[in-house]
C-alpha positions as CSV (number, residue, x, y, z in Angstrom):
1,X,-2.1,13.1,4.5
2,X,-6.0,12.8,3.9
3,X,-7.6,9.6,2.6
4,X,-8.5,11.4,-0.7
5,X,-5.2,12.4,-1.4
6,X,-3.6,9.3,-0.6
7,X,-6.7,7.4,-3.1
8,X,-6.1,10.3,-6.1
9,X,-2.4,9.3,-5.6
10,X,-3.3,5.5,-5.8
11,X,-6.0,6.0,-8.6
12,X,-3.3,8.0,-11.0
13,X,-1.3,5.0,-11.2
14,X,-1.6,3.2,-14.1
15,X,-4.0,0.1,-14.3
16,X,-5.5,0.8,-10.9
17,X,-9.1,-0.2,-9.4
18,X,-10.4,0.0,-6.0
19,X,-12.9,-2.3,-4.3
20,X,-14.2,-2.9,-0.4
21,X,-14.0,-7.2,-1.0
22,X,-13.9,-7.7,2.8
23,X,-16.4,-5.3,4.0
24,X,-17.2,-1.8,3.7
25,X,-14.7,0.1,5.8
26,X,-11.8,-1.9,4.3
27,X,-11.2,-0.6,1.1
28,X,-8.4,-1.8,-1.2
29,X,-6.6,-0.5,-4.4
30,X,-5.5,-3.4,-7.3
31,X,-3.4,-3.4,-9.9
32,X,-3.9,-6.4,-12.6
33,X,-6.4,-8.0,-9.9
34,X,-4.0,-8.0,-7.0
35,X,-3.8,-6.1,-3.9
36,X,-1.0,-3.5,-3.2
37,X,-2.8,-0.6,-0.4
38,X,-5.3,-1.6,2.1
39,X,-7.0,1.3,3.8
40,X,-10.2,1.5,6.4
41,X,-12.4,4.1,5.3
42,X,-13.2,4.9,8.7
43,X,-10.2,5.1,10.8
44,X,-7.7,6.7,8.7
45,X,-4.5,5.9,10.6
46,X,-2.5,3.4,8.3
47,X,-2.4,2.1,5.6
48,X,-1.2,-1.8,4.4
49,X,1.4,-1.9,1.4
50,X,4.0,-4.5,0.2
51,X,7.2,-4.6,0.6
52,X,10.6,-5.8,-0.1
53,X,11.1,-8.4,3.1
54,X,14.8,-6.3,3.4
55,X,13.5,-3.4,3.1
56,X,11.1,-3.7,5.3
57,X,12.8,-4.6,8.7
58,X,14.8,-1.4,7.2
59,X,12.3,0.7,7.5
60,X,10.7,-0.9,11.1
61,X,13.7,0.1,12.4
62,X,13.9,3.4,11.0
63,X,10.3,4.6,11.8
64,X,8.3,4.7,14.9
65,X,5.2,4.5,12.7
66,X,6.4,1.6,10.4
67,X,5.5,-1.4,11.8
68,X,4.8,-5.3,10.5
69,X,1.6,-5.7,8.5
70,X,-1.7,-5.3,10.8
71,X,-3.6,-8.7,9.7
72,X,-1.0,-9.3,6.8
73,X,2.1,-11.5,6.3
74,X,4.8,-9.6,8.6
75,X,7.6,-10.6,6.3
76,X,6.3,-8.9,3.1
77,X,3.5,-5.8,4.2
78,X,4.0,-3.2,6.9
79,X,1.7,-0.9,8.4
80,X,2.5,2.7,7.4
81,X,1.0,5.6,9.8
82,X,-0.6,8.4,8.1
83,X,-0.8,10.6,11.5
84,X,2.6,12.7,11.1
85,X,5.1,10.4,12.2
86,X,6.3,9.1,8.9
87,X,7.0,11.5,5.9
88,X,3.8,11.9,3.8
89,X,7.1,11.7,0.9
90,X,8.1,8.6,2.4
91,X,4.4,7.2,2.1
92,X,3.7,7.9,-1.2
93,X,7.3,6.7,-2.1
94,X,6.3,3.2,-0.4
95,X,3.3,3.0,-2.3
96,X,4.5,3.1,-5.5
97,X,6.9,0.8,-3.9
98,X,4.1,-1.6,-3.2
99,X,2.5,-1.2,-6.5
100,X,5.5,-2.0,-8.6
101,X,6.2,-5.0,-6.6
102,X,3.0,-6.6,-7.2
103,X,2.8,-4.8,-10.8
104,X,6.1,-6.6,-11.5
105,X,4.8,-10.1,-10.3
106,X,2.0,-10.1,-12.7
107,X,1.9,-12.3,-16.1
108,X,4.3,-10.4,-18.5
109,X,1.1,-10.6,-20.8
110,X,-0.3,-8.6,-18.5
111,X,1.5,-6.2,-17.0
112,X,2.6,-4.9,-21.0
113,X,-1.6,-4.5,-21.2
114,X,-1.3,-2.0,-18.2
């Protein structure tokens, strides 16, 4: 999966914005204000994203290329390879994962305006 695919994908979804807040490499997609997909613009090798704490040991045990959340709370992000040893299905699948999970945390005021 390329960087631009993986952004379109992240862009399509409704109420999304993107922004490089840390530095210039690091570049993050929003929804309602709040992070759900951290990316380096560089080094395209993972990608951060949200998750459900369950799910997430789940899937660390599951996949090689899954692993806790590279500078991120280990319980609720993981780190999701983008070099061909996890599904580019099962990436995309996670990230909407990740968005709805932070979509569904926001103010019910809102996340109806989205």
């Amino acid at each position: 999966m390329t960087l631009s695919y993986f952004r379109d994908f992240c862009l399509a979804l409704p109420g999304v914005s993107e922004d490089t807040p840390f530095d210039a490499n690091t570049l993050c997609f929003r929804v309602g204000g709040r992070i759900f997909a951290i990316a380096d613009l560089e080094v395209w090798d993972f990608v951060n994203l949200k998750c459900d704490p369950e799910r997430a040991i789940e899937l660390r045990e599951q996949y090689e290329g899954i692993t806790p959340g590279y500078h991120m709370n280990k319980k609720l992000w993981n780190s999701v390879s983008v070099q061909g040893n996890v599904p580019d299905s099962l990436i995309l699948e996670l990230t909407k994962h990740s968005y709805e999970l932070v979509r569904d945390s926001l103010p019910r005021k809102l996340r109806e305006s989205l």
